[in-house]
C-alpha positions as CSV (number, residue, x, y, z in Angstrom):
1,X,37.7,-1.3,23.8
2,X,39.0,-2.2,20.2
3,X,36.3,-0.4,18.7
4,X,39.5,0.7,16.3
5,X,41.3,-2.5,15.4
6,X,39.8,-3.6,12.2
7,X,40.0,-0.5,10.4
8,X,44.2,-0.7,11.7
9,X,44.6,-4.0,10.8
10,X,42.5,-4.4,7.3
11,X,45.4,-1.8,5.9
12,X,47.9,-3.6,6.7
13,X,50.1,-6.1,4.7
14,X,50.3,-9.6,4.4
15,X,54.3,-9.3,5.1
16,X,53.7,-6.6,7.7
17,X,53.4,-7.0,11.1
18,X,52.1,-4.1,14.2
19,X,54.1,-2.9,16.5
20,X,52.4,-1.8,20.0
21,X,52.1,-1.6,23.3
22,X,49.0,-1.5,25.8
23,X,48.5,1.0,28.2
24,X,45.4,1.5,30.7
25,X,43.7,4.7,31.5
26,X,41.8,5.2,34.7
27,X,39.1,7.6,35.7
28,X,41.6,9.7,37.7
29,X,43.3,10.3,34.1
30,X,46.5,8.0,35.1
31,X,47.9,5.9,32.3
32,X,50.5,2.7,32.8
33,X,51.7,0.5,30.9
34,X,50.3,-2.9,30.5
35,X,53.1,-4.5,29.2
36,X,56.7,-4.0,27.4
37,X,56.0,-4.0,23.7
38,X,54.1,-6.5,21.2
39,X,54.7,-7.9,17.9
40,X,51.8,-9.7,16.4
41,X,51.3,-10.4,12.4
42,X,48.4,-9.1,10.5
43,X,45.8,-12.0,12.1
44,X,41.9,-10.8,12.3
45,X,41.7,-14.4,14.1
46,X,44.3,-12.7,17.3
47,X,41.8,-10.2,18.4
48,X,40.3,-12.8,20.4
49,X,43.8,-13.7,21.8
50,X,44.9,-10.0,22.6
51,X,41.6,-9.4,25.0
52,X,42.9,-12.5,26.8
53,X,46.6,-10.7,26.9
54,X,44.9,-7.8,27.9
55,X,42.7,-9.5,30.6
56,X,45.4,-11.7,31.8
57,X,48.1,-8.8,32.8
58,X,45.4,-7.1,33.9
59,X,44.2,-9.6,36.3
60,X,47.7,-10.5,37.4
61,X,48.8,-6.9,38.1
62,X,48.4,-4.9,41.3
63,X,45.3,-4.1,43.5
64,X,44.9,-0.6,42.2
65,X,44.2,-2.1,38.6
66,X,41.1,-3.5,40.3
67,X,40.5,-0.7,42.9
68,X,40.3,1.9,40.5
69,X,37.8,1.9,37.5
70,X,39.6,1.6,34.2
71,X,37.5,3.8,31.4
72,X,40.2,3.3,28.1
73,X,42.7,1.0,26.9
74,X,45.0,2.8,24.1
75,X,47.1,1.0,21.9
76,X,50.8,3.4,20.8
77,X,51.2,1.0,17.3
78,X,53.5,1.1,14.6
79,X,53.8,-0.9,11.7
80,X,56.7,-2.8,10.5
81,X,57.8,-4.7,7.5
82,X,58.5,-8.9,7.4
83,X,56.4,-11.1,9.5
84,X,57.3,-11.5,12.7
85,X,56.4,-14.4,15.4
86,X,54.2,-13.5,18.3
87,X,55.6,-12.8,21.8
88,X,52.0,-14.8,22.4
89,X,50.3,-16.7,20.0
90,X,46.7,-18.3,19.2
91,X,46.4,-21.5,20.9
92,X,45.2,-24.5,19.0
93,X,41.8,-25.3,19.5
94,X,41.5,-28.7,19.7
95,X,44.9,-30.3,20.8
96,X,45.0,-33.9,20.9
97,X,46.3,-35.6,23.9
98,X,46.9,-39.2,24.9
99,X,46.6,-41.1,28.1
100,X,50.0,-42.3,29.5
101,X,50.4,-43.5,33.0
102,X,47.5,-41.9,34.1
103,X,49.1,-38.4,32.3
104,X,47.3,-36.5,29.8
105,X,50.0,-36.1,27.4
106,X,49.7,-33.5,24.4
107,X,50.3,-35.0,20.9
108,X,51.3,-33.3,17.7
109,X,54.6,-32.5,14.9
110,X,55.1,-28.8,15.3
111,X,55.3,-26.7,18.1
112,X,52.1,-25.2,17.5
113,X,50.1,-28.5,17.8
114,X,51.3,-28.8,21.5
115,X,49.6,-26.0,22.9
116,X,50.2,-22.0,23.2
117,X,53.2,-21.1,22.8
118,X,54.4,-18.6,25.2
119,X,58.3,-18.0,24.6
120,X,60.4,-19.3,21.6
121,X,64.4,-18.6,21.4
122,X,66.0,-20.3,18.3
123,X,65.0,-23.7,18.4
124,X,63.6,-23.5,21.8
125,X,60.4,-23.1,22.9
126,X,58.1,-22.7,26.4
127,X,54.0,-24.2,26.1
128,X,52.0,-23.7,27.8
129,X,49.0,-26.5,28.6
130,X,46.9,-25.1,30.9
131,X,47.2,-22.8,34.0
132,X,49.4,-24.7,36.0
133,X,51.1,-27.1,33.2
134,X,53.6,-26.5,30.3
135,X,56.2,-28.3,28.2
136,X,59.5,-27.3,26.9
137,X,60.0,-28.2,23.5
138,X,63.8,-28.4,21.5
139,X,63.4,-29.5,17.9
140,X,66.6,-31.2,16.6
141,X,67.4,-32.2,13.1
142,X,68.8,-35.8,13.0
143,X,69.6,-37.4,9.4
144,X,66.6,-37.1,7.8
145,X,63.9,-36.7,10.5
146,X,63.2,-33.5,12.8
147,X,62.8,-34.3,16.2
148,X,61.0,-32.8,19.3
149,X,62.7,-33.1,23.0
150,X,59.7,-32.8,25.4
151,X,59.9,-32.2,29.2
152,X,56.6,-32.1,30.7
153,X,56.5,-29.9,33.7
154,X,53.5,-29.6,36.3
155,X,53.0,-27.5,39.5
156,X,56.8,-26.7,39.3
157,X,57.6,-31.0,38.9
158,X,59.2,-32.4,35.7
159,X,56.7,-35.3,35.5
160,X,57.5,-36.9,32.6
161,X,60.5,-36.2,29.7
162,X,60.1,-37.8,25.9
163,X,61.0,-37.6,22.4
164,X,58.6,-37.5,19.5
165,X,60.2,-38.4,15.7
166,X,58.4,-37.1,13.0
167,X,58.0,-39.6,10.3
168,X,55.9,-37.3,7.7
169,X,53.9,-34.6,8.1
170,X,51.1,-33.7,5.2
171,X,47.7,-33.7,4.6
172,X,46.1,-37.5,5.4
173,X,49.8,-38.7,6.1
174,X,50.9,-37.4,9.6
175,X,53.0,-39.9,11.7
176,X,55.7,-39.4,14.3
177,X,57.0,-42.2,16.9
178,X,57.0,-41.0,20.4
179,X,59.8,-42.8,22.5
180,X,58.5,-42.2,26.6
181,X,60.5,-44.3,29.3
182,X,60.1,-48.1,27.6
183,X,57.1,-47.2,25.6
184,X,57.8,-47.1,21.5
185,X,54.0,-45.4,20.2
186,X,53.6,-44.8,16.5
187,X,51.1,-42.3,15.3
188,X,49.5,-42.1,12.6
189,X,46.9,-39.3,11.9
190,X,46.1,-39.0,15.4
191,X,45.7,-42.5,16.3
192,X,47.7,-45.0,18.0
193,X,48.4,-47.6,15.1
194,X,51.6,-49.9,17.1
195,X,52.7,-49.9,21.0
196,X,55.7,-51.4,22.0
197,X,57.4,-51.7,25.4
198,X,60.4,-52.8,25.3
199,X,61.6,-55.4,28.7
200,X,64.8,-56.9,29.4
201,X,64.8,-60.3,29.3
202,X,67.3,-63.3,30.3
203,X,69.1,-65.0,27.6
204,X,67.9,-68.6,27.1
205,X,70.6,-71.2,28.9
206,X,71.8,-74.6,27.5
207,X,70.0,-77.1,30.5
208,X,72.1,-80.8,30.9
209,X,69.8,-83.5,31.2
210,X,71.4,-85.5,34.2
211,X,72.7,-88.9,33.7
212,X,70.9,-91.5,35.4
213,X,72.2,-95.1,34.9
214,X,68.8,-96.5,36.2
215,X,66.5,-95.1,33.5
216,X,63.5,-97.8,33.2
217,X,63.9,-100.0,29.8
218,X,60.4,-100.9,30.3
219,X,57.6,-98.7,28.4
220,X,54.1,-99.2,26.6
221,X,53.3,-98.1,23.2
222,X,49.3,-98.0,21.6
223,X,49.1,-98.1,17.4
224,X,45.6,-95.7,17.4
225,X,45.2,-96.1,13.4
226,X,41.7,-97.1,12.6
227,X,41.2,-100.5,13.0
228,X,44.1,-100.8,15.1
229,X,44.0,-103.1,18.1
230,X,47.7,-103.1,18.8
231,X,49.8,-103.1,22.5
232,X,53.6,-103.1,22.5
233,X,55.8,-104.0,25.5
């Protein structure tokens, strides 16, 4: 089905990127289009990636994709200069989550960490977690510190909204602060290193000790030193 895509690809430049879009030919000798068009960058590693494309619109699309046999896929391609981000992009393969409220929360500093990215405008992106799970993501510059805006949306529900701060992020020394309803997290590497959750307290009041004009005079004291055999009255 790609039996041509390395010997397109390998010719290709690192700041070039391929142009294409998918089209499916049956055994009646029909061709349709898969898709509108594709951008990806010179990646060996997104073949994997754009069968699941492939798959995924296929499996999504009308009976008569699955009524009638499919015998090609053909790729129209053209390649263009600059590097370009994917319309769909290679998922992380191990994103870290954490456990909050009984949510399985993703964890990372940059979009990608989050999960696949699925639609980016500016600043703005769509991620998606899993089939019925994703997370929109704004990252915002504030003094010194990016930070990423996080709505967590589930079967169509906003279940949870949060913002992470990113504190550094290089080899060995990735932290960020999460801020989630009263919760303060700090990451670092991955792990949890301080929780906080913040509570409103009452201030402390000045209490009055009542007067009471017939406080007893009348007490016992004991000396306890060694030795000591002492009673006061």
């Amino acid at each position: 089905m790609l039996s041509n895509y390395l010997e397109i690809v390998k010719n290709i430049k690192n700041n070039q990127h391929i142009l294409l879009i998918p089209r499916v030919q049956f055994n009646n000798n029909d061709i349709i289009s898969l898709s509108n068009k594709v951008e990806i960058n010179n990646s060996l590693e997104i073949k994997k990636t754009l069968l699941n494309y492939l798959m995924d619109r296929i499996g999504s699309s009308t009976d008569a994709y699955k009524s009638i046999p499919i015998i090609n896929i053909i790729f129209s391609y053209g390649i263009r200069e600059g590097k370009y981000t994917p319309t769909f992009s290679t998922p992380k393969k191990d994103i870290e989550y954490h456990t909050f409220n009984r949510g399985k929360l993703p964890i990372g500093l940059i979009p990608n960490d989050y999960g696949k990215i699925i639609s980016k405008i500016g600043n703005n992106y769509v991620i998606s977690l899993n089939k019925n799970t994703f997370i929109t993501l704004r990252v915002e510059q504030n003094l010194s510190n990016l930070e990423n805006h996080i709505t967590f949306v589930k079967n169509g529900e906003v279940l949870y909204i949060w913002k992470d701060k990113i504190i550094s992020n290089y080899e060995g020394d990735r932290k960020f602060i999460r801020y989630i309803g009263k919760s303060i997290i700090n990451y670092n590497n991955g792990e949890i290193s301080k929780f906080k959750v913040l509570k409103k307290t009452s201030g402390i009041k000045n209490k009055l000790i009542t007067k009471n004009n017939n406080l007893s005079t009348k007490f016992i004291t004991m000396d306890c030193s060694a030795g000591a055999r002492n009673y006061y009255y």
